[in-house]
N, C-alpha and C positions, 0 to 999 in steps of 0.2 A: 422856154416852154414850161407852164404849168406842172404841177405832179399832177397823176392822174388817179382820179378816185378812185376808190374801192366800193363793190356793194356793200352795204352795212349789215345785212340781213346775212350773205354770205359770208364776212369776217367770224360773225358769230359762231359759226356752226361748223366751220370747216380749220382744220388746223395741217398743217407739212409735220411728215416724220423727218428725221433726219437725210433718209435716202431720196427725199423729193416727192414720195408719193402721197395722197390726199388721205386724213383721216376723217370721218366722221362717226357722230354718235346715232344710233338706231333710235326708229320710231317705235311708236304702237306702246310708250311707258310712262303715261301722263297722267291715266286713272283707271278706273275702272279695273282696278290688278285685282280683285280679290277672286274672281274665275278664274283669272290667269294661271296656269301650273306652276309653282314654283322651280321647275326649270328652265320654264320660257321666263318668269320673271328674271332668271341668273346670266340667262344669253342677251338678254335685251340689255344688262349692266356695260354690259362689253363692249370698247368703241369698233367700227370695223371701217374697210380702205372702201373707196369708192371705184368703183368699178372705171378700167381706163378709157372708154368711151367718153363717157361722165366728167372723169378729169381735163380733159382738153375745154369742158362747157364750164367749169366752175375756173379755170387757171384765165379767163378771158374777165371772169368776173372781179376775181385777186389779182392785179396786176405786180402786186409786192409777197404774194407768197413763196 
């Protein structure tokens, strides 16, 4: 049987911590920062976990994560 692919879109963007669970990086820090408050620009650095709903919809898309 084939290996079976991965989304490419989804490899990008999403990475495993050690314990299994899904990380990603936050929106909304593309452009247009100069209204932004610099402590929203400080929180939006930060990567954060995807919520486990979420998880189950991205783990069908990474089949090797």
């Amino acid at each position: 049987m084939p290996k079976m692919k991965s989304k490419r879109g989804a490899v990008k963007r999403f990475k495993a911590t050690a314990s299994g669970k899904i990380k990603r990086r936050k929106g909304w820090k593309s452009h247009l920062l100069e209204w932004k408050s610099p402590k929203r620009r400080r929180r939006l650095r930060k990567a954060s976990l995807v919520s486990k709903e979420d998880a189950r919809r991205i783990k069908r898309l990474l089949p090797y994560l």
